[in-house]
N, CA, C and O atoms as CSV, one atom per row, in Angstrom:
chain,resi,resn,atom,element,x,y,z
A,1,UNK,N,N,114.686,-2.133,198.470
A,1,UNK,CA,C,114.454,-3.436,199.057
A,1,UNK,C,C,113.408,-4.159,198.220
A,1,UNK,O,O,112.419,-3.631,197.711
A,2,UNK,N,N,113.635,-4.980,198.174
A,2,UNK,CA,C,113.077,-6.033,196.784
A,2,UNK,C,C,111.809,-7.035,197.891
A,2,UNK,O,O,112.152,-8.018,198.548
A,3,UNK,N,N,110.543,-6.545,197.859
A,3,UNK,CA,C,109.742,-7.634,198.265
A,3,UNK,C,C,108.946,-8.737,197.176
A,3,UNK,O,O,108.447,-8.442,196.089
A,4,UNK,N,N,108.995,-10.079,197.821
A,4,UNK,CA,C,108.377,-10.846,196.625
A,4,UNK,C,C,107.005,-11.423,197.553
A,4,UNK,O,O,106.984,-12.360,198.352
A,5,UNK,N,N,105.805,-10.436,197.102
A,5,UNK,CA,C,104.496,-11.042,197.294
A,5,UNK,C,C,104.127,-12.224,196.301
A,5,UNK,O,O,104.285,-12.308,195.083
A,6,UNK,N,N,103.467,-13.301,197.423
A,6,UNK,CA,C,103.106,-14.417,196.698
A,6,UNK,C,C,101.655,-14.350,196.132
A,6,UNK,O,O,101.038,-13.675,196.956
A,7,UNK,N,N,100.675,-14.774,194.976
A,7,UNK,CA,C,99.502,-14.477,194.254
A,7,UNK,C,C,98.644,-14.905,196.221
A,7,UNK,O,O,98.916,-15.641,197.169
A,8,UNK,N,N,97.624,-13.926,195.879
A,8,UNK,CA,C,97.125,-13.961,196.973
A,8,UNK,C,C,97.208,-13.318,197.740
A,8,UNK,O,O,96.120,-13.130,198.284
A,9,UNK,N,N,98.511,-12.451,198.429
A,9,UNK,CA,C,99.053,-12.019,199.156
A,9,UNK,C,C,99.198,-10.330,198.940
A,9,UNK,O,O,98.898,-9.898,197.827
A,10,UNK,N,N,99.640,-9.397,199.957
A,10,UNK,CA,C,99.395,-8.084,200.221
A,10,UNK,C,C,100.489,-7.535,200.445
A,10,UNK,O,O,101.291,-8.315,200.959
A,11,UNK,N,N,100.948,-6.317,200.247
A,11,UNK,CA,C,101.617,-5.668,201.276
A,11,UNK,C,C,101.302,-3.935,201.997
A,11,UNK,O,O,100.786,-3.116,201.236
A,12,UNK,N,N,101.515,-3.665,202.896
A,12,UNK,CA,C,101.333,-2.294,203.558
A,12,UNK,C,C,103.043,-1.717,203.604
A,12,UNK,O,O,104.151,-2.071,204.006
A,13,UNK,N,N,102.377,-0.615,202.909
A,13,UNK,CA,C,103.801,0.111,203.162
A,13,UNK,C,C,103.260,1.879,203.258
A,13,UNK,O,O,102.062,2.073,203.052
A,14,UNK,N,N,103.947,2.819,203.494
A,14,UNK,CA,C,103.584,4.157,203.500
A,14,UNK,C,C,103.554,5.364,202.544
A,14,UNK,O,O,104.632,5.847,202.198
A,15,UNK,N,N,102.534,5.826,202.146
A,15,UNK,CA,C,102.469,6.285,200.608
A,15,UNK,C,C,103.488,6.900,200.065
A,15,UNK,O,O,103.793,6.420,198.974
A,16,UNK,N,N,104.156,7.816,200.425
A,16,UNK,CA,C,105.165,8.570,200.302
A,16,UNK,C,C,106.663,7.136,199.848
A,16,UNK,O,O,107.687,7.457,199.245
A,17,UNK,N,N,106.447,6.056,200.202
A,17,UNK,CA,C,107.393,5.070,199.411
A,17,UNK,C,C,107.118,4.724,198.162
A,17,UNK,O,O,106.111,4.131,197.775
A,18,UNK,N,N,108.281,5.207,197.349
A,18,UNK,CA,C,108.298,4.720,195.896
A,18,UNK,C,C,108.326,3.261,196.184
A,18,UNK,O,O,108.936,2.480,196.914
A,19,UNK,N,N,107.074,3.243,194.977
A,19,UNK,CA,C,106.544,1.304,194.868
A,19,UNK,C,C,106.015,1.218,193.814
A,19,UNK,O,O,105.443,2.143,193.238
A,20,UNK,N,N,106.149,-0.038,193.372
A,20,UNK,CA,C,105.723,-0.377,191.863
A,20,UNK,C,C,105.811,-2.070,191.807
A,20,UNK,O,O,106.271,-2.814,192.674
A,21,UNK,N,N,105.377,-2.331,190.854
A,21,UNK,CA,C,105.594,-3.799,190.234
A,21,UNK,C,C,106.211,-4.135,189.056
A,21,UNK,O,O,106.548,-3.376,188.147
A,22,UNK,N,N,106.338,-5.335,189.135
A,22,UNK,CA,C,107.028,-5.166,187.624
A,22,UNK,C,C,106.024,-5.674,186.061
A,22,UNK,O,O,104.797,-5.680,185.962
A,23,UNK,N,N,106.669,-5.915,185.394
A,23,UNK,CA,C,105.909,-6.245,184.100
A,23,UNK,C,C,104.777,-7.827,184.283
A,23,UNK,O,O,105.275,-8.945,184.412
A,24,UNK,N,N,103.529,-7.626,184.261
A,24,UNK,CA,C,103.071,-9.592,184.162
A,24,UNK,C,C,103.008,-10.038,182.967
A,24,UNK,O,O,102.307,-9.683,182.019
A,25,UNK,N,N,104.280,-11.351,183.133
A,25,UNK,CA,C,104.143,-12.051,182.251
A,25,UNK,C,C,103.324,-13.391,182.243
A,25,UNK,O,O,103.776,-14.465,181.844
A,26,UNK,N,N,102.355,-13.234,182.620
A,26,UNK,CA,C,101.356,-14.609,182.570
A,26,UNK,C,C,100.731,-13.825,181.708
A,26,UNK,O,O,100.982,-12.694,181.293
A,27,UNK,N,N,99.572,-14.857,181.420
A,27,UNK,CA,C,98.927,-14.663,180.440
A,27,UNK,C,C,97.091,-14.210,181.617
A,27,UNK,O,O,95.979,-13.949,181.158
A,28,UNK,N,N,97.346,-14.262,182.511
A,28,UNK,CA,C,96.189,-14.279,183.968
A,28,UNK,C,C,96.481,-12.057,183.696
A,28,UNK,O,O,97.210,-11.067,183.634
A,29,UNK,N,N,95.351,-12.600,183.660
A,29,UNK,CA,C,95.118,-10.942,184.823
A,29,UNK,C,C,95.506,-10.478,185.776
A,29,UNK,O,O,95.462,-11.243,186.740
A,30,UNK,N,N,95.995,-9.257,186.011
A,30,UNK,CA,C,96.705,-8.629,187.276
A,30,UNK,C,C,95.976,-8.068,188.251
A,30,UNK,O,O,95.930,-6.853,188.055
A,31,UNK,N,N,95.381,-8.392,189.220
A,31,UNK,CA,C,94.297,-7.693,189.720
A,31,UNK,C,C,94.523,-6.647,191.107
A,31,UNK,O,O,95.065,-7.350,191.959
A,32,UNK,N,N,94.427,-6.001,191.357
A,32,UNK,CA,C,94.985,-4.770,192.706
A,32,UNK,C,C,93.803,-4.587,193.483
A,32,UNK,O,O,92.694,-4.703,192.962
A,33,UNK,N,N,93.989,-4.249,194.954
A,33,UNK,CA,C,93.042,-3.486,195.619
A,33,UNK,C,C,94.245,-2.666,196.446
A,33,UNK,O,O,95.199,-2.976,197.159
A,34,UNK,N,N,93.653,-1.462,195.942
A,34,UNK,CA,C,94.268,-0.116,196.896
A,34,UNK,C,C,93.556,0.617,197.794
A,34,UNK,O,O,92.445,0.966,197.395
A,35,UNK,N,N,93.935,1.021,199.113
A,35,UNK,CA,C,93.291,1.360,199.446
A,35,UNK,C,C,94.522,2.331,200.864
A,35,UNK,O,O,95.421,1.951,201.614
A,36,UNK,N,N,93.858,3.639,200.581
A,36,UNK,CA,C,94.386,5.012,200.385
A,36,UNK,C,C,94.202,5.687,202.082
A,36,UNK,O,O,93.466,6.660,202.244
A,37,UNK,N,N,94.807,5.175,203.048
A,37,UNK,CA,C,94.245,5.516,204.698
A,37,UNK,C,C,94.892,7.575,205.264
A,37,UNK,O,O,96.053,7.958,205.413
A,38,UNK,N,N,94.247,7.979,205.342
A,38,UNK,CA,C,94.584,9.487,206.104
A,38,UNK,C,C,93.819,9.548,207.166
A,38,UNK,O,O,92.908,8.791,207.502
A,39,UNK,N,N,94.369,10.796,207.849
A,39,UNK,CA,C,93.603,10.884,209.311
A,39,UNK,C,C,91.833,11.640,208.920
A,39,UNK,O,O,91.417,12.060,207.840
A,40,UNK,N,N,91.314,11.590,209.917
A,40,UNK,CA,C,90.315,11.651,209.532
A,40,UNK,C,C,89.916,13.171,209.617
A,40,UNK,O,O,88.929,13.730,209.139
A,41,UNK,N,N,90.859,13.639,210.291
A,41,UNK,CA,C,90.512,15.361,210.170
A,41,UNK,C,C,91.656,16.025,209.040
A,41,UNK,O,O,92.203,17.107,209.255
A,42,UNK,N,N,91.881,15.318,207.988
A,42,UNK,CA,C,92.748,15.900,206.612
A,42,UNK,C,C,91.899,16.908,206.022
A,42,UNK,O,O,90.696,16.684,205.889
A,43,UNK,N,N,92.336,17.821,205.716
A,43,UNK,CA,C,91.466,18.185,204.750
A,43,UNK,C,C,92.314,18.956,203.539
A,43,UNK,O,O,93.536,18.933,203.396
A,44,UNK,N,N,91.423,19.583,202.780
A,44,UNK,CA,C,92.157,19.656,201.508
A,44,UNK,C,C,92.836,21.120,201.435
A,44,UNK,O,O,92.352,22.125,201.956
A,45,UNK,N,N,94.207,21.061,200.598
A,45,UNK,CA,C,95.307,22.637,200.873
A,45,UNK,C,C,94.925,23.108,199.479
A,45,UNK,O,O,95.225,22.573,198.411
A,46,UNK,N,N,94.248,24.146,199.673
A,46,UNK,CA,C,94.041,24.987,198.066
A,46,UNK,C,C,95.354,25.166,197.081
A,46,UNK,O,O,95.499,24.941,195.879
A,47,UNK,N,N,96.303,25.696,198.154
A,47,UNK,CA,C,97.626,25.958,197.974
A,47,UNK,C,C,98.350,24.821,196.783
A,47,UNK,O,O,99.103,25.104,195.851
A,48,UNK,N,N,97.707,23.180,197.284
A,48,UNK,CA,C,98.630,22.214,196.230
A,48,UNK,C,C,97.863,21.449,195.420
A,48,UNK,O,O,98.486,20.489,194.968
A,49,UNK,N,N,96.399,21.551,194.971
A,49,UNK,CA,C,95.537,21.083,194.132
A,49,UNK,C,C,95.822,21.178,192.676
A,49,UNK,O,O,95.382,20.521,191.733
A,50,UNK,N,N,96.684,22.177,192.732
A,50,UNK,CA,C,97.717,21.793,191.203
A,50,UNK,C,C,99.052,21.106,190.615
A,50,UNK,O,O,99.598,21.054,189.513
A,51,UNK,N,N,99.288,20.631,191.842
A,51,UNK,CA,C,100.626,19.946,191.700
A,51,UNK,C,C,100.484,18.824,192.325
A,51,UNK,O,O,99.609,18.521,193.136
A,52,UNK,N,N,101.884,17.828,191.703
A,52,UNK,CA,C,100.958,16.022,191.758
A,52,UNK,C,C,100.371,15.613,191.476
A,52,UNK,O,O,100.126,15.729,190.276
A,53,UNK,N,N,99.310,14.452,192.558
A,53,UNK,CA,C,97.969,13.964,192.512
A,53,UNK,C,C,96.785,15.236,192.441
A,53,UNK,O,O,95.597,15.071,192.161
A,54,UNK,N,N,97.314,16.269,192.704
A,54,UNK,CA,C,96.252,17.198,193.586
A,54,UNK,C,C,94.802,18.079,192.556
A,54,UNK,O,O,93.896,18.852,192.870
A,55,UNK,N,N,95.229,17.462,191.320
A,55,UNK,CA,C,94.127,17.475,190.277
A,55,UNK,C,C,93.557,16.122,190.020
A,55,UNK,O,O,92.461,16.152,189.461
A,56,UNK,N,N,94.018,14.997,190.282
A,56,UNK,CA,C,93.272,14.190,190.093
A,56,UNK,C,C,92.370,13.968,192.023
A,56,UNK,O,O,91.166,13.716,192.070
A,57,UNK,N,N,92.858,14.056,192.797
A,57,UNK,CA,C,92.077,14.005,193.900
A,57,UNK,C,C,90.960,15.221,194.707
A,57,UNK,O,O,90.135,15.072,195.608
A,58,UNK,N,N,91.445,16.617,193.792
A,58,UNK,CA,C,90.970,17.496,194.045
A,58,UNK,C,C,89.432,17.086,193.233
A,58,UNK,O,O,88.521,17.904,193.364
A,59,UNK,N,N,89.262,16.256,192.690
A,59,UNK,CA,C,87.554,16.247,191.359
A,59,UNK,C,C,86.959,15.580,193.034
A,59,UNK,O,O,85.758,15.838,192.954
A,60,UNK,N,N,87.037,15.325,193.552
A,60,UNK,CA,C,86.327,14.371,195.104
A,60,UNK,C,C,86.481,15.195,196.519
A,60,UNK,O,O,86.584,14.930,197.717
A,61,UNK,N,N,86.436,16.386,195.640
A,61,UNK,CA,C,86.484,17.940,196.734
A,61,UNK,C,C,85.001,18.254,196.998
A,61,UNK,O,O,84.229,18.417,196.053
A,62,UNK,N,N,84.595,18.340,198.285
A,62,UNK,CA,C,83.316,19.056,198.393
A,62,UNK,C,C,83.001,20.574,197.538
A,62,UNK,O,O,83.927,21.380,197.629
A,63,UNK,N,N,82.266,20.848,197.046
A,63,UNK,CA,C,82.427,22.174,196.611
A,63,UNK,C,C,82.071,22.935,197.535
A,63,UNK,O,O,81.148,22.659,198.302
A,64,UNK,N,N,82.967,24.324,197.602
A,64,UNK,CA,C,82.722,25.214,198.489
A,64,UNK,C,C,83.377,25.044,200.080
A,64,UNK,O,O,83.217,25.742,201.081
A,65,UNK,N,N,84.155,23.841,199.856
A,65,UNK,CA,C,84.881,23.117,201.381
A,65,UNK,C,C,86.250,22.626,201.739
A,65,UNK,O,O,86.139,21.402,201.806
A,66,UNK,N,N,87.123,22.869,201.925
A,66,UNK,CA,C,88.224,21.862,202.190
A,66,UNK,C,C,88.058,20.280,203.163
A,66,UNK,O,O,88.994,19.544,203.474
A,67,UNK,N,N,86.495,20.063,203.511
A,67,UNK,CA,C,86.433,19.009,203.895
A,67,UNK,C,C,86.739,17.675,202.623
A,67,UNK,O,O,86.887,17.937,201.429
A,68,UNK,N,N,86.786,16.276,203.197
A,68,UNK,CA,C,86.532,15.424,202.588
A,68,UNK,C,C,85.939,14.982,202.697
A,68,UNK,O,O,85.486,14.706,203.808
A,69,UNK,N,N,85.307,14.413,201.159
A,69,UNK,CA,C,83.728,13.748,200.998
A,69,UNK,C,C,83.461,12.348,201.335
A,69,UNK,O,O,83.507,11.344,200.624
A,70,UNK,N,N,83.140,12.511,202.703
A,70,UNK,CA,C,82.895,10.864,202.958
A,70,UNK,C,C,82.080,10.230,202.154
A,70,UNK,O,O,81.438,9.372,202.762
A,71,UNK,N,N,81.739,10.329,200.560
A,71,UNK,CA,C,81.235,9.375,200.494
A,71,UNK,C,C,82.189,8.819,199.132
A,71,UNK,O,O,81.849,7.928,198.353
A,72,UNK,N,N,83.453,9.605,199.093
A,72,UNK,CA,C,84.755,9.186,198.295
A,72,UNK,C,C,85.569,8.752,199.505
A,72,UNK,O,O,85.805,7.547,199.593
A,73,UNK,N,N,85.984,9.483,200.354
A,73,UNK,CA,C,87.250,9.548,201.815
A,73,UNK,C,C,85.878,9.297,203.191
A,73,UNK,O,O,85.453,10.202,203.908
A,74,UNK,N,N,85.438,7.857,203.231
A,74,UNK,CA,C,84.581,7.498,204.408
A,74,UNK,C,C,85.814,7.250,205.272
A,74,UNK,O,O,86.957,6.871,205.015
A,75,UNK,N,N,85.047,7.667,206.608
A,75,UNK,CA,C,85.847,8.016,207.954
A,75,UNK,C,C,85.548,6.170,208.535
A,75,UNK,O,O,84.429,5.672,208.650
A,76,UNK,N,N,86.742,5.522,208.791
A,76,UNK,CA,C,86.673,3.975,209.142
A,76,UNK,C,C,86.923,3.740,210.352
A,76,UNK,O,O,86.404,2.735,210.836
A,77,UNK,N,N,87.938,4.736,211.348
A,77,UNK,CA,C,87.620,4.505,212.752
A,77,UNK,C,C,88.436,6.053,213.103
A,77,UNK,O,O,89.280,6.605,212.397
A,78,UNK,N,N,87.956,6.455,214.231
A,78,UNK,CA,C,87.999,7.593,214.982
A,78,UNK,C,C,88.274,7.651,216.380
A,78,UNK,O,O,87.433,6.945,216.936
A,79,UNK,N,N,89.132,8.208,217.296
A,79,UNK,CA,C,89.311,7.639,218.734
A,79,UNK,C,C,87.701,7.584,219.726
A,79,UNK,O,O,87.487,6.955,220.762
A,80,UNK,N,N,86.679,8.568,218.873
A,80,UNK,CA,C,85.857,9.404,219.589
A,80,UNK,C,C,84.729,8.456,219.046
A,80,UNK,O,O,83.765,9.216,218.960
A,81,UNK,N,N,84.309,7.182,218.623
A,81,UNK,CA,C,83.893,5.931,218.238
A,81,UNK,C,C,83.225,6.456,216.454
A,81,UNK,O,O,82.795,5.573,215.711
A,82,UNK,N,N,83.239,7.674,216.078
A,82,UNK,CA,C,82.679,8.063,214.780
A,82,UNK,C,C,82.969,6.966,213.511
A,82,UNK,O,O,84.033,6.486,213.121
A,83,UNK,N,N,81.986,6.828,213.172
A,83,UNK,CA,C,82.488,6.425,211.572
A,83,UNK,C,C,81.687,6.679,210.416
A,83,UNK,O,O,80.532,6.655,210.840
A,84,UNK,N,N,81.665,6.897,209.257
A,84,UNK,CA,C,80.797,7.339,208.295
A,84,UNK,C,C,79.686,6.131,208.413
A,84,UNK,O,O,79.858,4.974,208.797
A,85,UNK,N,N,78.604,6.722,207.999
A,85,UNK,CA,C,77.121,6.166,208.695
A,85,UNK,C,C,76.775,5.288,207.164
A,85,UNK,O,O,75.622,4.864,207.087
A,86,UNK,N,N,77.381,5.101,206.381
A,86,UNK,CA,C,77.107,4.086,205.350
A,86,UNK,C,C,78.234,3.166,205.399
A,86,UNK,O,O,78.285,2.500,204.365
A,87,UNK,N,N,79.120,2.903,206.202
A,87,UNK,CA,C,79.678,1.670,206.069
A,87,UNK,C,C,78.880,0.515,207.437
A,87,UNK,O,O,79.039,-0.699,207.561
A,88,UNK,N,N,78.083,1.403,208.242
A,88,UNK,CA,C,77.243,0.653,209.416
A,88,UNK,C,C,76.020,0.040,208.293
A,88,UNK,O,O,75.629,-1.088,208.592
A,89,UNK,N,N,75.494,0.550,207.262
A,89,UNK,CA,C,74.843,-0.183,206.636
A,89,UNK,C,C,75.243,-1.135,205.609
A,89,UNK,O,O,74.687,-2.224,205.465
A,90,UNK,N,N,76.310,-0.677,204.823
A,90,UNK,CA,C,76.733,-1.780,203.980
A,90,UNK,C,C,77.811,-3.084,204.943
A,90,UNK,O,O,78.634,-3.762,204.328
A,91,UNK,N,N,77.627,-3.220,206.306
A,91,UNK,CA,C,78.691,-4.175,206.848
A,91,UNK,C,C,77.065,-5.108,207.811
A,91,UNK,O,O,77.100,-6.067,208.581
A,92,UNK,N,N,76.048,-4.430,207.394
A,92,UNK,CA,C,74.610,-5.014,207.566
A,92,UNK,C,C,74.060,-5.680,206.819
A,92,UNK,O,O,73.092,-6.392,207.085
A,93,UNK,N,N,74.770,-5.515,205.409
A,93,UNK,CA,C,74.239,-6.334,204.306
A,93,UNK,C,C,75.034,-7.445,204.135
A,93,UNK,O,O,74.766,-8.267,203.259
């Protein structure tokens, strides 16, 4: 399915969907913001840190933990009101 985002504009879709863009032919810069949502109790499978992404996301591994490092994977909302304690300060600034 062929979506046409207009400059300015976003889309949400679910990671596991093959997605891409195509070639820019302007002469402007292409600019992205990604941004990567999991549950907040994920944590990391020893088992697949070699296959896929799982070497490039495994370097933002706690050492010694299968937790994730909120201060790469900050926790943004939680049913139980939690959220990583540096986005209450940087949404203060």
């Amino acid at each position: 399915v062929h979506v046409e985002v207009p400059a300015g504009g976003g889309s949400f879709h679910h990671g596991w969907l093959w997605h891409g863009s195509g070639e820019n032919r302007t002469n402007q810069p292409r600019r992205a913001l990604v941004l990567h949502a999991m549950r907040s109790d994920a944590r990391y499978a020893k088992e697949h840190l070699g296959k896929g992404n799982g070497p490039i996301y495994g370097r933002y591994q706690k050492l010694g933990s299968d937790d994730m490092d909120e201060n790469y994977f900050p926790v943004l909302w939680r049913s139980d009101g939690y959220r990583t304690t540096m986005i209450d300060a940087y949404l203060a600034d």
